[in-house]
N, C-alpha and C positions, 0 to 999 in steps of 0.2 A: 607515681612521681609527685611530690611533694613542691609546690612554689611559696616564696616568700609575699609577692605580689603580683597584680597582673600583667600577663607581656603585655611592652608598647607592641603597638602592630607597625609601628617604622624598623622597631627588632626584629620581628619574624620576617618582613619583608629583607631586611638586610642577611638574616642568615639565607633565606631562599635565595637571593639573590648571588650570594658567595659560591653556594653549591652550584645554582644553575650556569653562572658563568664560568667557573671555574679558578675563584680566586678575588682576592680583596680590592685588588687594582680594578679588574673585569667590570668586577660589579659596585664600584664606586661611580665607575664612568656610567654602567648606566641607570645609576641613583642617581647621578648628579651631585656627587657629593665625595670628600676626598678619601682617602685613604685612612686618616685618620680618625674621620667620622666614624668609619665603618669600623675600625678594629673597638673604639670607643664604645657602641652599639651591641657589637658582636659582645663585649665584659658586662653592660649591662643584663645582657641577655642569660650570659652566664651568673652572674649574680642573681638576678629576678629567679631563678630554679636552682640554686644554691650548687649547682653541677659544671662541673665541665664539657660543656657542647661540642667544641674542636679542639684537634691536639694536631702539632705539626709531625707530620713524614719526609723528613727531611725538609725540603724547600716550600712542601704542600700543606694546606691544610685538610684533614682527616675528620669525619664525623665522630663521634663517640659512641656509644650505646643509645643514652642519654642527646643526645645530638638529632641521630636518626629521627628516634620521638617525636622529636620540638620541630624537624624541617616537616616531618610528615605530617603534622597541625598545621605549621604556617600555612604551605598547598592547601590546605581545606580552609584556611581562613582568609589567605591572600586571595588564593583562586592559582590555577596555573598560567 
């Protein structure tokens, strides 16, 4: 997998966070930060690796291929 530049680590912390909470609201509240921020974060993230991270399922959001990858760096960069 190919990036343009490097991840923020406040990106990987917000895509772990998405997953582990289970959602953008979830884990806005416990980033402390709105919803906004996070979908914001979440594009950056997606840009910075020129890929698509999540895809919605209906109401949900869904990892990618590419997705999977990048959470399972964050865990080893964030920490769990």
């Amino acid at each position: 997998m190919e990036y343009r530049s490097l991840p923020d680590l406040r990106h990987l912390a917000t895509l772990k966070a998405v997953v582990e909470h289970g959602g953008v609201a979830e884990a806005g509240r416990q980033l402390n930060i709105g919803q906004p921020a996070v979908t914001k974060r979440l594009r950056a993230l997606d840009s910075c690796y020129g890929l698509q991270l999540m895809q919605r399922e209906g109401r949900r959001l869904e990892l990618t291929v590419a997705g999977v990858r990048v959470y399972e760096y964050a865990r080893l960069e964030i920490g769990r």
